[in-house]
N, C-alpha and C positions, 0 to 999 in steps of 0.2 A: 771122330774126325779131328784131327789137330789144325793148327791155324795156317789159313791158305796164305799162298805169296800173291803180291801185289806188283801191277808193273805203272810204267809211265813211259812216255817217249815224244822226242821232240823231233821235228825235220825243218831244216829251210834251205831254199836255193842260194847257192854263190858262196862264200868264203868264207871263213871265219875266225874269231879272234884267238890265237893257239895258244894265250897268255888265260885266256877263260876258259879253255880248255883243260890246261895243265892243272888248274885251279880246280875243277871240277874232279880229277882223274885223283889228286890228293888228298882232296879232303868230301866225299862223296855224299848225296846226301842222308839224312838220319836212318836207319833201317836197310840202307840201300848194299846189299847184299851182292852184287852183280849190277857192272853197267857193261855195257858194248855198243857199240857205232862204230860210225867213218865218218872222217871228218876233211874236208880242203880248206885247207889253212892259205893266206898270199905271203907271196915270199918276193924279194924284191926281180927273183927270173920270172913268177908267173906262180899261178897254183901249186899246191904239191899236198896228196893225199895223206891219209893214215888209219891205220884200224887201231882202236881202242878198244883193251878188255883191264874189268877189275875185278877179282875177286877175295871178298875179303877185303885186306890190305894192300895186297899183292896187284900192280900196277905194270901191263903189257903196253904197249906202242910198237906197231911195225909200219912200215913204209905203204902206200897203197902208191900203186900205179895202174893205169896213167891216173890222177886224180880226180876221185868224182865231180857230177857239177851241182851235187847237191851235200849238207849234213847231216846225219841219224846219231841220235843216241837213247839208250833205252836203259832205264834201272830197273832194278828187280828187288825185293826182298820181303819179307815176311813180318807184317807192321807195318811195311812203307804206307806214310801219307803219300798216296799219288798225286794230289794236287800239289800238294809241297814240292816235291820230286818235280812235275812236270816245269812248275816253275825254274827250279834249279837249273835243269836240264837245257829251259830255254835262254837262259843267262848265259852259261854258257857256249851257248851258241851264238851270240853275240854277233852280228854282220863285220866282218873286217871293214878298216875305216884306212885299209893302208897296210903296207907291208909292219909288224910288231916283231923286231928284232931280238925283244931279251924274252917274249912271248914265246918265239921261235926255237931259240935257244933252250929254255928251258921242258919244250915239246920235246925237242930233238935228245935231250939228255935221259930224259925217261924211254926215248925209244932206246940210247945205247945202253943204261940199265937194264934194260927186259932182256937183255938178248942173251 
């Protein structure tokens, strides 16, 4: 039998920081072979969802509607330290402390890269 994969995953209620996010989706953590979730980011109109997938390198973002009212995200990989990982995971999910405009911004540019 070869070496099994390992997961981790984080949830929390209400909003989140899309600047910790983007951060997460780029540079992902050690071993982490696969992340996906959804996430509701605040924006200055109100919430606004999105689905995240990575694998590999290779960095998806699409629109979710209408936006959750919760965030999930889940790594996966083969090695992964999941305590590590879960920590990661939950960093970026960070509670919003307010609309994060260049956070936003840099969310929204990887969803128009994926497309």
């Amino acid at each position: 039998h070869g070496p099994r994969a390992a997961s981790a995953s984080a949830r929390v209620r209400g909003t989140v920081a899309p600047g910790a996010v983007a951060d997460l989706l780029l540079d992902p953590p050690a071993a982490a072979y696969r992340i996906k979730g959804t996430v509701a980011v605040e924006t200055a109109r109100g919430s606004r969802g999105y689905v995240v997938h990575v694998v590999g390198r290779q960095v998806h973002v699409d629109a979710l509607r209408p936006a959750p009212d919760h965030s999930e995200l889940v790594a996966i990989g083969i090695g992964l330290d999941a305590d590590a990982a879960r920590l990661r995971l939950q960093d970026a999910l960070a509670p919003a402390t307010g609309p994060d405009r260049e956070g936003l911004q840099r969310l929204d540019r990887l969803r128009r890269i994926s497309r």
